[in-house]
C-alpha positions in Angstrom: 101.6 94.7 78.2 103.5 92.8 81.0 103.1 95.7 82.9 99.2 96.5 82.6 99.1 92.8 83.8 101.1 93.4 86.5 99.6 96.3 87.9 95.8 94.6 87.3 97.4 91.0 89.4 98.1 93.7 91.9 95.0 95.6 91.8 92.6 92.4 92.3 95.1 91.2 94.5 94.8 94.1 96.5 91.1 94.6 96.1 90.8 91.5 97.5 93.4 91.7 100.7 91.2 94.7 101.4 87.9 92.8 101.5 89.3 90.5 103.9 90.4 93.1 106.4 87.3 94.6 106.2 85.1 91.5 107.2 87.7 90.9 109.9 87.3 94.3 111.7 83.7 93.5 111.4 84.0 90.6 113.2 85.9 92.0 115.6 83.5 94.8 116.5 80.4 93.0 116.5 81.9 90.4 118.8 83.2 93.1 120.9 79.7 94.9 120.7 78.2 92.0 121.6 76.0 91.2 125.2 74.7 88.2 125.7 70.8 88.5 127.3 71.0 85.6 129.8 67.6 86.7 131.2 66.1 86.2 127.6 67.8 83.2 126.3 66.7 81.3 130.0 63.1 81.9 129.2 63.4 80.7 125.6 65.1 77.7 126.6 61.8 75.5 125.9 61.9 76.4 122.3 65.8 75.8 121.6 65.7 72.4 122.7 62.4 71.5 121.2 63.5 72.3 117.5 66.5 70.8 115.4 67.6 72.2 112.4 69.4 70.5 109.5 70.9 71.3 106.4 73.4 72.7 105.2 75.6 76.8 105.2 76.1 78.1 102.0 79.5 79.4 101.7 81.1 80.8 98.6 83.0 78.3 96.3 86.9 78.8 95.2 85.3 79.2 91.5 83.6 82.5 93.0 86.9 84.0 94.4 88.3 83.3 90.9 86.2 85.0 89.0 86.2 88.3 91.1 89.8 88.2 91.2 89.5 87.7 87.2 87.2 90.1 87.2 88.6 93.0 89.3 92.0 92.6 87.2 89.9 92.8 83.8 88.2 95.9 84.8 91.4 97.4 85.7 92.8 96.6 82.7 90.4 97.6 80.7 88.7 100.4 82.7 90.7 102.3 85.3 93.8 102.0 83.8 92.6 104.1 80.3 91.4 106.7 82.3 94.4 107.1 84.9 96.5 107.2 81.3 94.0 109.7 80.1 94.5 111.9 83.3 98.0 111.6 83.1 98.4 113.2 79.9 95.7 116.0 80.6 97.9 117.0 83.7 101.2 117.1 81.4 100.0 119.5 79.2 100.3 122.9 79.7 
């Protein structure tokens, strides 16, 4: 039991390590992708200053990183690690 929770902390834990690695290297390549238009952003000038925007980003909340970590342990626990079990056995027979 300790160690189907172990291995499902270090799934999520994982699952979610990979997640961030992945946004960052997207990151990375769009801002290295990107070229600014300096033509096009003069003649739109007009139209940036004129208009203000307020309000507020949504961003994801802690409670939401909890629960997919929860979430990603459970469904190794109770999915993924049944079947690797299951193929385990099927390759130890003869």
């Amino acid at each position: 039991m300790v160690k189907t929770i172990r291995n499902a902390l270090l799934f999520a834990a994982a699952v979610h390590v990979l997640y961030v690695i992945v946004q960052m290297i997207a990151g990375i390549i769009l801002t290295m992708r990107y070229t600014p238009k300096i033509v096009d952003a003069y003649s739109s000038k007009q139209v940036l200053e004129s208009q203000v925007s307020f309000g507020l980003t949504a961003s994801p909340s802690g409670w939401l990183y909890a629960l997919t970590f929860a979430g990603s342990a459970a469904l190794y626990a109770f999915a993924l690690q049944p079947l690797l079990r299951r193929w385990a056995n099927r390759r130890k027979r003869p």
